[in-house]
C-alpha positions as CSV (number, residue, x, y, z in Angstrom):
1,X,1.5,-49.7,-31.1
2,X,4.4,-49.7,-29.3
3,X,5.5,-46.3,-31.0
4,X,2.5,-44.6,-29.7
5,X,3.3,-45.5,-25.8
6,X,6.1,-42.8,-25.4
7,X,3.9,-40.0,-27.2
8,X,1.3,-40.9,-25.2
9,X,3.6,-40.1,-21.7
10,X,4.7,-37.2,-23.3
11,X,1.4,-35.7,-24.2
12,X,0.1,-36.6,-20.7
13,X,3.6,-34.9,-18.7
14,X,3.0,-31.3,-21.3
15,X,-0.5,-31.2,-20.8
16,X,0.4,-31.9,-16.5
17,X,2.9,-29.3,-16.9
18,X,0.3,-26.9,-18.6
19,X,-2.2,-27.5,-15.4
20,X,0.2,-26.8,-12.7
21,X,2.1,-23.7,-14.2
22,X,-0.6,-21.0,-14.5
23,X,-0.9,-21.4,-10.9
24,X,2.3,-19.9,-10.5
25,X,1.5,-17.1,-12.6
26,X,0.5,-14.1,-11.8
27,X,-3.1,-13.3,-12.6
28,X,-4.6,-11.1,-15.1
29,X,-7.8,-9.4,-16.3
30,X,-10.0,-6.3,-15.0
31,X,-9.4,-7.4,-11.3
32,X,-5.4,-8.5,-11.1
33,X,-5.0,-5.1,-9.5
34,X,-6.3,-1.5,-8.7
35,X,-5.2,2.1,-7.6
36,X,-5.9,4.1,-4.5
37,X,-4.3,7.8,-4.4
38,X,-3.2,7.6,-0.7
39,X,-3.7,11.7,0.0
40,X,-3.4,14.2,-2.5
41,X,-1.7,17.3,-3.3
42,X,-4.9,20.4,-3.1
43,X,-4.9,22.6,-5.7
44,X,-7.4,25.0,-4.3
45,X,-5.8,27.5,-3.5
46,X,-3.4,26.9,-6.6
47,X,-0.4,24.9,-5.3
48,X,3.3,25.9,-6.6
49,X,6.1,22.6,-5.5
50,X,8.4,24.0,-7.0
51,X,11.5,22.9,-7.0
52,X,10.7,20.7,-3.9
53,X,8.4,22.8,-1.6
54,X,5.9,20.4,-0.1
55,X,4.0,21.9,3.0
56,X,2.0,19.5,4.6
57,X,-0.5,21.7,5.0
58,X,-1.6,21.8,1.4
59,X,-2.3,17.6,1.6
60,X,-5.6,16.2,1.5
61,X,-5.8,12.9,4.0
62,X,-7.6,10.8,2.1
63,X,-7.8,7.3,0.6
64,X,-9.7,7.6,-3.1
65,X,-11.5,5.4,-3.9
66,X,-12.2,4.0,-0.5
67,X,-12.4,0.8,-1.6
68,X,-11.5,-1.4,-4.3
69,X,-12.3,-4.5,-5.9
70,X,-9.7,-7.1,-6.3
71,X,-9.1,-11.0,-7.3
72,X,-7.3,-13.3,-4.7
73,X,-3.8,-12.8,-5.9
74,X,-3.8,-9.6,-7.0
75,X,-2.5,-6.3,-5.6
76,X,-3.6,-2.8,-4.9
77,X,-0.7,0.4,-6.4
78,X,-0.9,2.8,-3.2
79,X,0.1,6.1,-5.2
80,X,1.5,8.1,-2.0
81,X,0.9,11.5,-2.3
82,X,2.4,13.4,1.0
83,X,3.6,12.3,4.6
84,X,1.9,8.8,4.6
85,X,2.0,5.1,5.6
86,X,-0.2,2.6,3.8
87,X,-0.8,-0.4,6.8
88,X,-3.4,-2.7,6.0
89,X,-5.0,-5.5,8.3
90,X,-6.0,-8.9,8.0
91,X,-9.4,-9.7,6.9
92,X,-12.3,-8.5,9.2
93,X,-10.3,-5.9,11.0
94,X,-12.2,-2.8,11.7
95,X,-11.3,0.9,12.2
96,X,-12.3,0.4,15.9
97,X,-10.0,-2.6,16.5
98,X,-6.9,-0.7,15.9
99,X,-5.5,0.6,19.2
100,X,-3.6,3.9,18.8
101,X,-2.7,4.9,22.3
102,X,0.6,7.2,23.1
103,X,3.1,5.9,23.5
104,X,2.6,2.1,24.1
105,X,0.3,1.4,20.6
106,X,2.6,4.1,18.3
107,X,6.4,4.7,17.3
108,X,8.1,7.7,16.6
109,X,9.5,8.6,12.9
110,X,13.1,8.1,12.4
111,X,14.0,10.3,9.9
112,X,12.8,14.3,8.9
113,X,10.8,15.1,10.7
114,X,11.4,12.5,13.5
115,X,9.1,11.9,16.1
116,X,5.9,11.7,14.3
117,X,3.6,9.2,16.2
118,X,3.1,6.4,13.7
119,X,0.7,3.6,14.3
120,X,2.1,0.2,15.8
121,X,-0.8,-2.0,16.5
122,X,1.0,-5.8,15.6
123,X,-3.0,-7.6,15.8
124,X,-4.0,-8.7,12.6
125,X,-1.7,-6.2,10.4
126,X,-0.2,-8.1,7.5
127,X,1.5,-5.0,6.2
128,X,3.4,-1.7,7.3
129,X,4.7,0.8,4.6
130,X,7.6,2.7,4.9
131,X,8.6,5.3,8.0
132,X,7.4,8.4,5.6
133,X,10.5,9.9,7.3
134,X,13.0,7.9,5.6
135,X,12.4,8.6,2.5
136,X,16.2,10.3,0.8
137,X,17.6,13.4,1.2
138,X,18.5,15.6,-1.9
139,X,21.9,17.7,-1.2
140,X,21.8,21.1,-3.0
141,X,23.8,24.1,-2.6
142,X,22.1,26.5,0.3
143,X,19.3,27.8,0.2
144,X,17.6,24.7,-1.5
145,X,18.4,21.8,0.8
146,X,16.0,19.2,2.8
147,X,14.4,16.2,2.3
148,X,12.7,15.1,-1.1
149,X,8.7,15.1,-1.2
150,X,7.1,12.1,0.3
151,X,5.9,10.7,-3.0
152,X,6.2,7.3,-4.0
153,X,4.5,3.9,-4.9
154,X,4.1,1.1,-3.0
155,X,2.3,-2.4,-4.2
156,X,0.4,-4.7,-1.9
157,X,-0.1,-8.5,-2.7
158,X,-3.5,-9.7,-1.6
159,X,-3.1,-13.8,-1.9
160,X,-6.4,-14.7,-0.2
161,X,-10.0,-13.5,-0.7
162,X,-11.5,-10.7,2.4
163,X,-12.3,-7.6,3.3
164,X,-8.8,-5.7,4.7
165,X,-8.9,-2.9,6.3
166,X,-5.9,-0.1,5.3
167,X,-5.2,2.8,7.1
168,X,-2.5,5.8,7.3
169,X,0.0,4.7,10.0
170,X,0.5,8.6,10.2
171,X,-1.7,8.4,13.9
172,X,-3.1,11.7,13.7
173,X,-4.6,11.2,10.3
174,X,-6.0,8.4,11.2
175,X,-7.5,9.2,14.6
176,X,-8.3,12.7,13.5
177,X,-8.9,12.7,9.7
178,X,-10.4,9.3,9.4
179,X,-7.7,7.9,7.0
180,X,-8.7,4.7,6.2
181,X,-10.6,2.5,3.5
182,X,-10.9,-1.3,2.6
183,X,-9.5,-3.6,0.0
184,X,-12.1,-6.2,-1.0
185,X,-10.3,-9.9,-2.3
186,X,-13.0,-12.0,-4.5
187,X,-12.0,-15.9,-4.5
């Protein structure tokens, strides 16, 4: 009987250890994450970016889907197509709450071009991408030379359950395009 005591603890401490690791682990299934294209390049009229042309002209400021479904300790991939800058707010923000006036709710760009009013409304955001700016500079010999495209990734952890409210810190598409959409957490 007395052989059976120490398997006994050591059953009880694996099993504990079992219980308190996957807590730690990042979660899976159907809603451990989800994609939003963050604007898009148009290909109507037929688009050439070849070897790095990008005119702004030719993006579409728009989140797709507008909303996506989530678990609490998941994360959304914001696939950034263009000049953009994925800022989401805490749970319950609203488009309306987020003051955008020049110059005392916005910041300039730092990089190419510089100057670009960007959102900087601190209430309730939990995240702000990237200056869109900043992204780096490719050196080729003249006549090719100038900053790469603004494409890229960036992926938000949502740890608590919500509604948050993301928007494109790029003011004018949010003020004038209506750039914004929602992330919905479940428990």
């Amino acid at each position: 009987m007395a052989r059976s005591t120490p398997s006994s603890i050591g059953l009880v401490a694996i099993l504990s250890v079992g219980l308190v690791v996957p807590s730690a682990v990042a979660i899976d299934g159907p809603l451990a994450s989800a994609t939003v294209s963050f604007g898009q390049w148009r290909t109507n009229p037929a688009l050439d970016r070849f070897p790095i042309l990008s005119e702004r002209a030719t993006n579409q400021h728009e989140l797709i889907p507008s909303q996506v479904t989530i678990k609490a300790g998941g994360a959304v991939n914001f696939i950034i197509g263009g000049f953009h800058q994925p800022t989401v707010y805490d749970d319950g923000t609203l488009p309306a709450d987020i003051n955008t006036t020049i110059p005392t709710d916005t910041t300039p760009s730092t990089g190419i071009p510089s100057g670009v009013p960007l959102i900087n409304d601190p209430a309730n955001r939990i995240y702000r991408g990237q200056d869109p700016s900043r992204q780096p500079i490719l050196t080729f010999p003249s006549p090719i030379s100038g900053p790469v495209s603004q494409d890229r990734v960036e992926v938000v952890h949502f740890p608590k359950p919500g509604m948050y409210l993301v928007i494109c810190g790029v003011r004018a598409h949010f003020v004038d395009d209506k750039m914004f959409g929602f992330v919905r957490v479940l428990p």
